[in-house]
N, C-alpha and C positions, 0 to 999 in steps of 0.2 A: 966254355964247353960247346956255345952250340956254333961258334965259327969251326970248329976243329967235326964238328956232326956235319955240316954242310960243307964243308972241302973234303970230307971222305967220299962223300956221294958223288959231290962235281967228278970226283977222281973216277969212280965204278962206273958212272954215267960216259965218262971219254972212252974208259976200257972197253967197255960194251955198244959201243955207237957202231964198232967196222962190223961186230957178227950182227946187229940189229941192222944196220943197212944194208950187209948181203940179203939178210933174208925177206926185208922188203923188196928189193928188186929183183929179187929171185922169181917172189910171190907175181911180181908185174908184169916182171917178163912170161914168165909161164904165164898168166892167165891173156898177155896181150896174143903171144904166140900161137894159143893152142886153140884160138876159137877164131872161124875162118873170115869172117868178116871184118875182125880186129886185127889179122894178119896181113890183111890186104894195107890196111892205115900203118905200117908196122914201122918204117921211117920216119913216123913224125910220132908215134905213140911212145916207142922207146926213148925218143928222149924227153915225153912227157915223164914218163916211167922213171927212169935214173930222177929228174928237177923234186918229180912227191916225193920219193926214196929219201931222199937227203932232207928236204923241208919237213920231215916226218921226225927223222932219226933219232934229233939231238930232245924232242919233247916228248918220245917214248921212250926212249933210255934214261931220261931223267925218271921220270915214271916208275921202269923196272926198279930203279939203283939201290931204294931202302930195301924192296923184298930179298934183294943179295947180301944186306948185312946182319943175316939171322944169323947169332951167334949160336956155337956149337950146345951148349949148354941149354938152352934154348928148344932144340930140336930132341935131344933126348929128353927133355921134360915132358913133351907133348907125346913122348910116342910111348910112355912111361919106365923109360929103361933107366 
């Protein structure tokens, strides 16, 4: 049981790595872009920006990937329906 608990995650954790990494480098980009001193460095910062994005990704999607398998029964329990 618990190989089949941990290959579901690894599985949720892959699924959600490409929207978990847009919005790291979304997060990067806007914050390198939009403040003028960071935008002057903005050639060598963005591809700082994309290297953390990605060296981030794959250990906060691991992270997320149990709070995604709250089963439905689960959630009407709590909310008491």
């Amino acid at each position: 049981m618990q190989i089949k608990t941990w290959r579901t995650r690894a599985w949720i954790a892959v699924l959600i790595s490409l929207p978990v990494n847009a919005v790291l480098f979304g997060a990067g980009a806007i914050a390198v872009l939009s403040i003028p001193p960071l935008a002057d460095e903005a050639k060598y910062l963005l591809p700082a920006v994309i290297v953390a994005g990605l060296a981030a990704t794959l250990p906060l999607a691991w992270m997320l990937a149990p709070r995604l398998r709250l089963r439905q029964g689960h959630a009407s329990a709590r909310h008491g329906a």
